[in-house]
Structure formats: structure tokens, C-alpha cells
PLY file of the C-alpha trace (Angstrom):
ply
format ascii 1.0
element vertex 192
property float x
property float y
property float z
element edge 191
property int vertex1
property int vertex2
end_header
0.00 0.00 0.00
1.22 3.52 -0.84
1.00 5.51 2.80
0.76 9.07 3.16
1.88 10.40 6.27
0.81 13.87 7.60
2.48 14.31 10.83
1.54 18.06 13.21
0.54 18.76 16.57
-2.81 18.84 15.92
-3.49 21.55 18.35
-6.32 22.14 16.78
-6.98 19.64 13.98
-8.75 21.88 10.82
-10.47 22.02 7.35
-6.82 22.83 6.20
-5.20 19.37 7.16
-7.69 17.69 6.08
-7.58 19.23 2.56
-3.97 18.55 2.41
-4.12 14.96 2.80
-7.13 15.00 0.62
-5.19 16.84 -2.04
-2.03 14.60 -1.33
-4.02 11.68 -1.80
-5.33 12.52 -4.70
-2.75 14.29 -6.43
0.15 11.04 -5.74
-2.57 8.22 -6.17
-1.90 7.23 -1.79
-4.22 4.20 -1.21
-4.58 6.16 2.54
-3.21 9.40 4.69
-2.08 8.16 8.43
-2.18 11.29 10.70
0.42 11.06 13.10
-0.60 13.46 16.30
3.28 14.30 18.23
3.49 13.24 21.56
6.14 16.13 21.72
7.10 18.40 19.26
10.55 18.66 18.11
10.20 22.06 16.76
8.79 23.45 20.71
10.79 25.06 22.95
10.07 23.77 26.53
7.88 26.40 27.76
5.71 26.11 24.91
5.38 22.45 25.48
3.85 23.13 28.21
1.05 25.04 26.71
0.40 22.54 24.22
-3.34 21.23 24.73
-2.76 17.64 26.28
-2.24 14.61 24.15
-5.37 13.00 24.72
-7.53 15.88 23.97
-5.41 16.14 20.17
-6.02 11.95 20.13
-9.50 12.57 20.22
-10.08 15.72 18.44
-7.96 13.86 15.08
-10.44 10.98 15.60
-13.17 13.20 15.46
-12.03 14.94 11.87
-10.88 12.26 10.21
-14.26 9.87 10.82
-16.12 9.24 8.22
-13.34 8.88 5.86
-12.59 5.29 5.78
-9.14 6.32 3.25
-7.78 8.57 6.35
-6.50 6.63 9.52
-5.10 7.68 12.70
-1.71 6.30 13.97
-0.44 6.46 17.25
3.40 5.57 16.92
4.93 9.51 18.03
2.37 9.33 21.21
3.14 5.38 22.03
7.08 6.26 21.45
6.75 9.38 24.30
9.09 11.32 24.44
10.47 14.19 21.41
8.36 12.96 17.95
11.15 13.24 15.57
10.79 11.90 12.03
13.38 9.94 11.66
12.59 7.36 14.95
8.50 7.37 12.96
9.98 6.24 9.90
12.19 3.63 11.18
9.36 2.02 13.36
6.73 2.24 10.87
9.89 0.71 8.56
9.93 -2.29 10.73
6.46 -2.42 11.63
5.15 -2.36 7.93
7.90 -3.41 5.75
5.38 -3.96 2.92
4.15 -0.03 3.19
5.47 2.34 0.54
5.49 5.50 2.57
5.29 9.34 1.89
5.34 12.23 4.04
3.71 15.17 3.54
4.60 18.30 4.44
3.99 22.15 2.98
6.27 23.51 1.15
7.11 26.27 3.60
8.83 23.31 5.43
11.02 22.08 2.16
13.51 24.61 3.11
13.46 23.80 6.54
14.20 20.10 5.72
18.32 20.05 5.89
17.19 20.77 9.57
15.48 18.02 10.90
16.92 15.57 13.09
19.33 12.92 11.21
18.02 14.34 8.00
20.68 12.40 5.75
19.26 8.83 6.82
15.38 10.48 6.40
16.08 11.40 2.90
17.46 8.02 2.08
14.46 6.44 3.37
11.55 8.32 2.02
9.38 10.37 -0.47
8.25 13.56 0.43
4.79 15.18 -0.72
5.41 19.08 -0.70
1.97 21.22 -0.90
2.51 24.46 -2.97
1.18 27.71 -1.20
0.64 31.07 -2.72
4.13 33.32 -2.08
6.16 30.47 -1.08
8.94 29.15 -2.91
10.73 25.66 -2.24
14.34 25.11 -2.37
14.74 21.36 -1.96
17.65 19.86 -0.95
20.02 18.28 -3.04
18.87 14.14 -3.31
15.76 14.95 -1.88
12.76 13.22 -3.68
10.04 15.67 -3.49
6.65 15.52 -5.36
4.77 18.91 -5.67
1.10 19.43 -5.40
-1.12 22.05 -5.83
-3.44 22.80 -2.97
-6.12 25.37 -2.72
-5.22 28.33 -0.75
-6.71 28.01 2.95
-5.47 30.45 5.48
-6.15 28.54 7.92
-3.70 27.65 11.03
-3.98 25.73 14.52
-2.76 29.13 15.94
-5.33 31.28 14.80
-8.27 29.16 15.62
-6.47 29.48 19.28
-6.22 32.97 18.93
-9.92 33.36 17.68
-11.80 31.67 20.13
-9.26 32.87 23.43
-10.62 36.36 21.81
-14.25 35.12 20.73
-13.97 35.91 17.47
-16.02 33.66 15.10
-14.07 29.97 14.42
-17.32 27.70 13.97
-16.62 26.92 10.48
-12.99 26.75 10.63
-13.07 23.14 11.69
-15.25 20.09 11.24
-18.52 20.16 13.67
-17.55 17.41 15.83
-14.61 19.11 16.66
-15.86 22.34 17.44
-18.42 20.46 19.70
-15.22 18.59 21.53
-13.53 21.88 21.65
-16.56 23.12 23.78
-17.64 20.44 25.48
-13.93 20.13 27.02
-13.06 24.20 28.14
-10.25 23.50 25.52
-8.54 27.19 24.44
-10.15 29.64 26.71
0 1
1 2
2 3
3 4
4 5
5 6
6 7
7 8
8 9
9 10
10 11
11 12
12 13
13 14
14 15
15 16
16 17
17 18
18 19
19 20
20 21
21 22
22 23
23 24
24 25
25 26
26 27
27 28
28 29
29 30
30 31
31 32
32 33
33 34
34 35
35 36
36 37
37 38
38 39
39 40
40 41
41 42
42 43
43 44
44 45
45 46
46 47
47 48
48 49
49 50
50 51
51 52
52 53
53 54
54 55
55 56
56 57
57 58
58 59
59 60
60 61
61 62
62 63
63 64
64 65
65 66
66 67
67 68
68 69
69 70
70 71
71 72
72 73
73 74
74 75
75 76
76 77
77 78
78 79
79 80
80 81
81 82
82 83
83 84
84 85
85 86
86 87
87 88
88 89
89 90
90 91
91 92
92 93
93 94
94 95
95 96
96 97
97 98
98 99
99 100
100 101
101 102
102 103
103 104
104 105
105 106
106 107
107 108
108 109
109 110
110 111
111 112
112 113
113 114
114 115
115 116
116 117
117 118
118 119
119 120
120 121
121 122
122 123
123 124
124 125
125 126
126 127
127 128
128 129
129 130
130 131
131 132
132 133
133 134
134 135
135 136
136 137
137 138
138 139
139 140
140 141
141 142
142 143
143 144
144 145
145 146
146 147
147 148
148 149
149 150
150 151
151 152
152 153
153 154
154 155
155 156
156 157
157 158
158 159
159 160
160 161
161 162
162 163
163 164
164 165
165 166
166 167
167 168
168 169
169 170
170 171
171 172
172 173
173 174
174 175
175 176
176 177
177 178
178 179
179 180
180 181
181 182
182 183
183 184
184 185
185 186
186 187
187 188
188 189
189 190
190 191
């Protein structure tokens, strides 16, 4: 099976990733699109880990976006691993866990030029295909050997941040996210 893998905090899931793994799928014929909540971010200073909505809230609030689409999955392996979710240690488990998976991560392509940055980078190249999402104004720079595919995706202005943002300043969100999650986002206190 081919695999795509869309990997984030999740903090909160939104229309947006779900387009892009739509659009991924799609575009590079996946047969599904595993999202892959982090237990910790790499990319988080310590102090912001710590206001990072706890992991079982983002478990649940994924389940809740992705249902209904029987083509996107949720994996646990950066949550089950603990610990800092880097790519690398997710690729080599699913590696062993799946050996007969063809995988493909999928990032945006604001983060192709961050790629030469991630942890053991060299091996993660080596080891799989990336999915890069074109965005208006940004312009990718990929890294020598780097397999990347490019899609186009529709612009959606959309971010985890500014749903935060919106509803800590009740502003209108509602239709920034799926329904359920909105409801979960409620019925829990989460981002006040």
C-alpha cells in the first residue's frame, strides 16, 4: 500500500489538514493518509510544550475529523514512542512495523527549506518520499537528493494558531473546523 503520512501537533486539527491529505491523496494516487498526532514536538521550545493542549484531547479531536473517511486513519506511533516525535525514529518504526508499506510524508512547502534541519536528516532522505503542498508566495528550495513531489493545494489560510487565537478572543471559528470538533472543543473548556 502507498501511505501518506501527515504528521503536526494537531493543536487544533482543521479544514486545512484535512484538505492537504485529501489533495495529497489525490494528487500522488496514496491508497490512505495516516495522521500522526506528536506526543512532543521537536520544533517546541520547553515552555511552549507546556502550553500545548494535552495529548489526549489532540487523540480525540484527530479521531473526530478524520471519521467518516474510511481512506484517512489515525496512527499512534509519536504518542506510544513518548518522548520528542522526531521523524526519523516514525519512519524507522513504521519501517519495521510495515515493511510492505510504501510511505510518503507530507509536508507544505514552507517546510522544504526547513528540511536540511530536521533531526538525522541524511538517513530520512534516504528512506523516504516527500509530498510538498505548494502555497501562494512560497517558494521551495529542496535539498540536493531529496525526492520531493509537488502538489497544488487550494489556498486556505487557515492555522492551529489562529483558531487558538480566535476563540481565546471570541472571534467567530465555527466553520474553521469540522462540527464534531468544534463540539469537543466546547464540550472540554479547551482554548479559553
Amino acid at each position: 500500500m502507498k501511505i501518506g503520512l501527515l504528521g503536526g501537533t494537531f493543536d487544533p486539527p482543521h479544514h486545512g489538514h484535512l484538505i492537504m491529505a485529501d489533495e495529497a491523496m489525490s494528487a500522488c494516487g496514496l491508497d490512505e493518509v495516516w495522521f500522526l498526532p506528536s506526543h512532543i514536538p521537536p520544533h517546541l521550545e520547553r515552555k511552549a510544550t507546556r502550553r500545548t493542549t494535552p495529548v489526549h484531547h489532540r487523540i480525540e479531536m484527530v479521531r473526530l475529523a478524520i471519521q467518516g473517511n474510511d481512506r484517512f486513519k489515525l496512527s499512534l506511533v509519536e504518542v506510544e514512542r513518548k518522548g520528542r516525535s522526531y521523524t526519523y525514529d516514525t519512519l524507522m518504526e513504521l519501517g519495521e512495523r510495515y515493511p510492505q508499506h510504501d510511505f510518503h510524508f507530507i509536508i507544505g512547502a514552507d517546510m522544504v527549506n526547513d528540511l536540511p534541519k530536521w533531526h538525522r536528516f541524511e538517513e530520512i532522505k534516504a528512506s523516504v518520499q516527500f509530498i510538498g503542498l505548494n502555497r501562494p508566495g512560497i517558494v521551495a528550495h529542496p535539498p540536493d537528493g531529496v525526492a520531493i513531489e509537488f502538489v497544488d493545494m487550494p489556498e486556505i489560510a487557515i492555522s492551529s494558531s489562529m483558531i487558538r487565537e480566535r476563540i481565546r478572543l471570541r472571534q467567530p471559528w465555527r466553520y474553521l473546523l469540522p462540527e464534531a470538533v468544534k463540539t469537543y472543543i466546547e464540550e472540554n473548556d479547551l482554548y479559553e
